[in-house]
Backbone as CSV, one residue per row, in Angstrom:
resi,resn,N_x,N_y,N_z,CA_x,CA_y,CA_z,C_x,C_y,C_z
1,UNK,35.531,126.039,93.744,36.275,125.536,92.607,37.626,125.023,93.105
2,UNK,38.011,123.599,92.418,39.184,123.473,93.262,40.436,123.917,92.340
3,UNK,41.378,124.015,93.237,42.611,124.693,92.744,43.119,123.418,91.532
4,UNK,43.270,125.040,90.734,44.266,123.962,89.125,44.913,123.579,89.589
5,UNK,45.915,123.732,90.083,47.904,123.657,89.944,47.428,122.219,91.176
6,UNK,46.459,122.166,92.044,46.652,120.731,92.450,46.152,119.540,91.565
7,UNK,44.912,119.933,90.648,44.733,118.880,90.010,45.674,118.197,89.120
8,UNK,46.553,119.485,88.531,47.637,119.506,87.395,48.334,118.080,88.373
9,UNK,48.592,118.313,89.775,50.054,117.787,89.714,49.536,116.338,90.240
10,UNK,47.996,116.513,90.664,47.351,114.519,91.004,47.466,114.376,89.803
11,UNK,47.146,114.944,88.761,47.018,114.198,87.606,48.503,113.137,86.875
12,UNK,49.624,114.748,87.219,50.944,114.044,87.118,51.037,113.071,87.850
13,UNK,50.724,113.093,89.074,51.708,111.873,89.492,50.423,110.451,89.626
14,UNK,49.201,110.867,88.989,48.570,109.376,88.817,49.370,108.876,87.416
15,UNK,49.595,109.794,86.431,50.471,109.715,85.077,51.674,108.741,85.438
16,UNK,52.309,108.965,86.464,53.485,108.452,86.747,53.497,107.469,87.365
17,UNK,52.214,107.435,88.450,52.589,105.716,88.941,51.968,104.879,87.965
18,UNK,51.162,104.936,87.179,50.638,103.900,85.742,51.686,103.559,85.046
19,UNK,53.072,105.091,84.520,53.549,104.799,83.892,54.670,103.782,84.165
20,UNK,55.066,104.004,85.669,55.931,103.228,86.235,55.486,101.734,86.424
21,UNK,53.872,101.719,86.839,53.057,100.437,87.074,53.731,99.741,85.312
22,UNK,53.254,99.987,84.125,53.533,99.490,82.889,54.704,99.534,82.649
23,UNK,56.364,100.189,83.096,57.452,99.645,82.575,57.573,98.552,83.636
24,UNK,57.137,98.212,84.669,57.706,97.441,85.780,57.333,96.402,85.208
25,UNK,56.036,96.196,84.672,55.479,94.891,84.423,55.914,94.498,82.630
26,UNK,56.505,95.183,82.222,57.515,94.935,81.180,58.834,94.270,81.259
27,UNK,59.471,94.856,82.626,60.856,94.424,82.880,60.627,93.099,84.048
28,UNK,59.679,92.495,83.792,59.578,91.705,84.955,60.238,90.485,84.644
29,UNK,60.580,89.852,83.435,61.538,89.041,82.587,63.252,89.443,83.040
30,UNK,63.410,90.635,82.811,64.826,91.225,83.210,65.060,90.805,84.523
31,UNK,64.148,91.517,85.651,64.223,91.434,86.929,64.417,90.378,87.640
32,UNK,63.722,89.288,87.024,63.769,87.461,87.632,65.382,87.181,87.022
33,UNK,65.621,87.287,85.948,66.608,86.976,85.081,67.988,87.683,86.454
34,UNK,68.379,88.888,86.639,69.290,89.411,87.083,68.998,88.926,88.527
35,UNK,68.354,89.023,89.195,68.203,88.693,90.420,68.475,87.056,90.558
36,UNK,68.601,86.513,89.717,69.028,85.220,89.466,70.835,84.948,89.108
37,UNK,71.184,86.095,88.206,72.558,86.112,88.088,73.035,86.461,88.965
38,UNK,72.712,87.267,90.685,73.376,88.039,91.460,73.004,87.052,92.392
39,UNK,71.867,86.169,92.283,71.682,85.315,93.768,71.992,83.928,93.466
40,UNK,72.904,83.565,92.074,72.746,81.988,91.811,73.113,81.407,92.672
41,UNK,74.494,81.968,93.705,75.374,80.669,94.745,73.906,80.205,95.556
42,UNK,73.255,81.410,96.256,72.160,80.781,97.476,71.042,79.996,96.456
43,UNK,70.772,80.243,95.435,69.941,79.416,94.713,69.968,78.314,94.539
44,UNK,71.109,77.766,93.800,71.795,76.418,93.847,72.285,75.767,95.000
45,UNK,72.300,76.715,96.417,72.846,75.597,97.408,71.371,75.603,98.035
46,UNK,70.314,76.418,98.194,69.219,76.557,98.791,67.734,75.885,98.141
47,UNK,67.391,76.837,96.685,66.284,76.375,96.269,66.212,75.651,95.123
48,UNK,66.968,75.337,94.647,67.780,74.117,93.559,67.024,72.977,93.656
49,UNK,65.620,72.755,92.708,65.133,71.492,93.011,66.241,69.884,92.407
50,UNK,66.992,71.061,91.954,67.480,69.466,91.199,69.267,69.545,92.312
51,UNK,69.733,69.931,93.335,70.874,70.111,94.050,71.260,68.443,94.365
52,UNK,70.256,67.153,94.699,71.008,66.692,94.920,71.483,65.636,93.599
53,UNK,71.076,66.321,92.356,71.921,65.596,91.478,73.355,66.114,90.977
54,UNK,73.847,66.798,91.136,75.033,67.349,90.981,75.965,67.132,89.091
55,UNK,75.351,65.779,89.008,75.747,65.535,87.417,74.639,65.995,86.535
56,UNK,73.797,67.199,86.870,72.963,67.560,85.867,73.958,69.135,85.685
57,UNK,74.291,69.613,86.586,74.993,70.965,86.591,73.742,71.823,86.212
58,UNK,72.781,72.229,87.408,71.900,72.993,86.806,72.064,74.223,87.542
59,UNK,72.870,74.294,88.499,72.925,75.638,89.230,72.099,76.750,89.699
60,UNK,70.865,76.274,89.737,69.337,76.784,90.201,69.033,77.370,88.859
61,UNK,69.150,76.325,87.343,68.561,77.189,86.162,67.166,76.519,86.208
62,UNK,66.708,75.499,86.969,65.946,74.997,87.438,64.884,75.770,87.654
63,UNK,65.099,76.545,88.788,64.376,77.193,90.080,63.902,78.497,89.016
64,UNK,65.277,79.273,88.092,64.849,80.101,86.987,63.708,79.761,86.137
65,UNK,63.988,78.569,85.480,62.608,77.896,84.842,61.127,78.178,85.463
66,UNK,61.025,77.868,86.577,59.719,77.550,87.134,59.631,78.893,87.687
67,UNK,60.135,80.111,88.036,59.493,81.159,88.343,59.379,82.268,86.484
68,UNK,59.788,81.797,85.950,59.678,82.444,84.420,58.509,81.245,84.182
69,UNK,58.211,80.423,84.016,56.685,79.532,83.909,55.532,80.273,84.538
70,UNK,55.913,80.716,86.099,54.932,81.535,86.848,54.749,82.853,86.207
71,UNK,55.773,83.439,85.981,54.958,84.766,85.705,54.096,84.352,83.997
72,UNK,55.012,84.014,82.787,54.553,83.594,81.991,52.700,83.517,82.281
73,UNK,52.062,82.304,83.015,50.782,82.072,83.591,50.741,83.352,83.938
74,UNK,51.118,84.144,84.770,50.612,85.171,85.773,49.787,86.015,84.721
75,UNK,51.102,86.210,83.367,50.613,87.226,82.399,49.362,87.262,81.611
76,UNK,49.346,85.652,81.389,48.210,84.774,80.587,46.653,85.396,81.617
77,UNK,47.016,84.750,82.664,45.690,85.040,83.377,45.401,86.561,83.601
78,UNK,46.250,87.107,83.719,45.711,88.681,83.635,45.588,89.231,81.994
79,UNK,45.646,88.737,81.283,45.423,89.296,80.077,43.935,88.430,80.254
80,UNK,43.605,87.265,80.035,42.755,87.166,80.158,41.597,87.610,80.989
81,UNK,42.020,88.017,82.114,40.514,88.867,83.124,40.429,90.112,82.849
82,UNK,41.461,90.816,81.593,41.661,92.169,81.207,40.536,92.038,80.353
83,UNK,40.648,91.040,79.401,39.761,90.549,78.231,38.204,90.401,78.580
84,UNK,38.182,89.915,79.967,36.668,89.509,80.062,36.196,90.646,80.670
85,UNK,37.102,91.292,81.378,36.591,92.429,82.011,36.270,93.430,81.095
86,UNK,36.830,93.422,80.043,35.996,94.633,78.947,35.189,94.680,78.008
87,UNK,35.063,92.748,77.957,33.684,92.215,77.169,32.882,92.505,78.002
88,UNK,32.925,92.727,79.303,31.499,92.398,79.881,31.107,94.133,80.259
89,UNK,32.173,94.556,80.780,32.089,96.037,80.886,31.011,96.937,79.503
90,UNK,31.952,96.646,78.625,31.382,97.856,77.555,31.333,97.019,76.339
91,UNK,30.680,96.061,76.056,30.696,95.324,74.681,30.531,96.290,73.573
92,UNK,29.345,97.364,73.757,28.761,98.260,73.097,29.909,99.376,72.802
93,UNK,30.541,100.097,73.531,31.553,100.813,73.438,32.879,100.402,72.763
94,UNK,33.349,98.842,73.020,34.216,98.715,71.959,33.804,98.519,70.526
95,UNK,32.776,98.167,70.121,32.206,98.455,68.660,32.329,99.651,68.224
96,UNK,32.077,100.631,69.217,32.083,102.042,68.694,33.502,102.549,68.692
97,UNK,34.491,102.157,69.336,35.802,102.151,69.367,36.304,101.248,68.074
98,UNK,36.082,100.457,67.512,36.807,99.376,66.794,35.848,100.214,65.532
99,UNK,34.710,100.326,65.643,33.911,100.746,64.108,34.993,102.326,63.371
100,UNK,35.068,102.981,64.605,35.978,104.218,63.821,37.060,104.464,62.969
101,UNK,38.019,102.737,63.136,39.347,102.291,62.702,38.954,101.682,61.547
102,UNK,37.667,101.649,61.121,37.066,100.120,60.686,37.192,101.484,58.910
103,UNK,37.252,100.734,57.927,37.197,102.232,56.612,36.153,101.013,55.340
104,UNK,35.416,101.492,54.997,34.438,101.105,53.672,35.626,100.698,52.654
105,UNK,35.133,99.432,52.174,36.148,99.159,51.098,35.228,100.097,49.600
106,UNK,34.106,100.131,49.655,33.423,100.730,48.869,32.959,101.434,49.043
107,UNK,33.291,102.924,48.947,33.000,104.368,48.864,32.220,104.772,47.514
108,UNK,31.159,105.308,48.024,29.947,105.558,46.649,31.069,106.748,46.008
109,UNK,31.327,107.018,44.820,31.514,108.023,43.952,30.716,109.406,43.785
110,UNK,31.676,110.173,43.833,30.796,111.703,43.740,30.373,111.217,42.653
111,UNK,28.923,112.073,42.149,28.414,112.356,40.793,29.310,112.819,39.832
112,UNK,30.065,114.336,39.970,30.831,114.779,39.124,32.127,113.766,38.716
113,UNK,32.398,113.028,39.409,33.122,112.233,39.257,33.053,111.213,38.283
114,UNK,31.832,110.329,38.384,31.308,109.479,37.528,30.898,109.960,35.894
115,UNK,30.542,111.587,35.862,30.347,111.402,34.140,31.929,111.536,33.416
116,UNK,31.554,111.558,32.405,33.057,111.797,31.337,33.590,112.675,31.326
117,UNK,34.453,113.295,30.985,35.127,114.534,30.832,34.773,115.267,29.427
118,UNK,34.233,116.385,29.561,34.196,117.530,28.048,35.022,117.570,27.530
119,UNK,35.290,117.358,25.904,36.500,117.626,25.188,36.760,119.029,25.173
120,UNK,35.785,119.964,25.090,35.526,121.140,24.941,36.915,122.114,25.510
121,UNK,37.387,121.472,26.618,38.367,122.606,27.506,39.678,121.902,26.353
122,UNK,39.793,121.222,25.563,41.270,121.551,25.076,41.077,122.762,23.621
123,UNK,40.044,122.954,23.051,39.410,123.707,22.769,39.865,125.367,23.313
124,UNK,39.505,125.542,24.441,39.105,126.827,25.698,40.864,127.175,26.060
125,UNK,41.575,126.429,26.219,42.988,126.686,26.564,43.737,126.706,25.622
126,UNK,44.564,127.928,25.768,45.808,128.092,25.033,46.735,129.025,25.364
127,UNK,47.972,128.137,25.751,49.422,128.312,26.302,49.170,129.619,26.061
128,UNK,50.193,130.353,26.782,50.590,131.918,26.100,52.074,131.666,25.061
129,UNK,51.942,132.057,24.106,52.894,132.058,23.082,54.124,132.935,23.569
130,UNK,55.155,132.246,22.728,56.580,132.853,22.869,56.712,133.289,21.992
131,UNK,57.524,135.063,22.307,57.299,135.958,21.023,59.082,136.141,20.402
């Protein structure tokens, strides 16, 4: 039998590199963005497609553009092979996943429900009196 306290802690730290894998690829907008505010001088004198116009004043917002275009695509295409990869994986299993969320707009009625109500019980009840 293998030891708990190691599975406990693979388990943590597979927990943790996923979780870290999913904020990274959240902040990946931030990351291009700042690494752009801290590297603009070498940008604009280096990878600046537009440097030798100088009367556009683009200061490598250029070079920003086209790697925010790339990931943009990057995201597209991996959402999409996420997509095909789980149509083709488990078509059957997400039905059974999506059917559980899924609620009857028309719920048959109990029986007792459906007849009328007895007048009889206003009849059968009576308050206790104040003496």
């Amino acid at each position: 039998m293998p030891n708990f306290a190691a599975m406990l802690i693979c388990r943590r730290l597979i927990a943790v590199v996923l979780l870290f894998g999913i904020i990274s690829n959240c902040f990946n907008y931030f990351i291009i963005s700042t690494s752009y505010h801290f590297n603009k001088s070498y940008i604009a004198s280096v990878l600046c497609t537009n440097k030798d116009k100088p009367t556009l004043h683009c200061e490598g917002k250029c070079f920003l553009d086209i790697k925010l275009k790339e990931l943009e695509q990057k995201n597209k295409q991996e959402q999409e092979h996420f997509k095909r990869a789980i149509e083709t994986v488990a078509p059957h299993e997400i039905a059974l996943v999506f059917g559980v969320f899924e609620t009857d707009l028309e719920t048959p009625t109990s029986f007792y429900l459906q007849q009328k109500p007895i007048g009889k019980a206003n009849i059968i009840f009576h308050p206790p009196k104040v003496a």
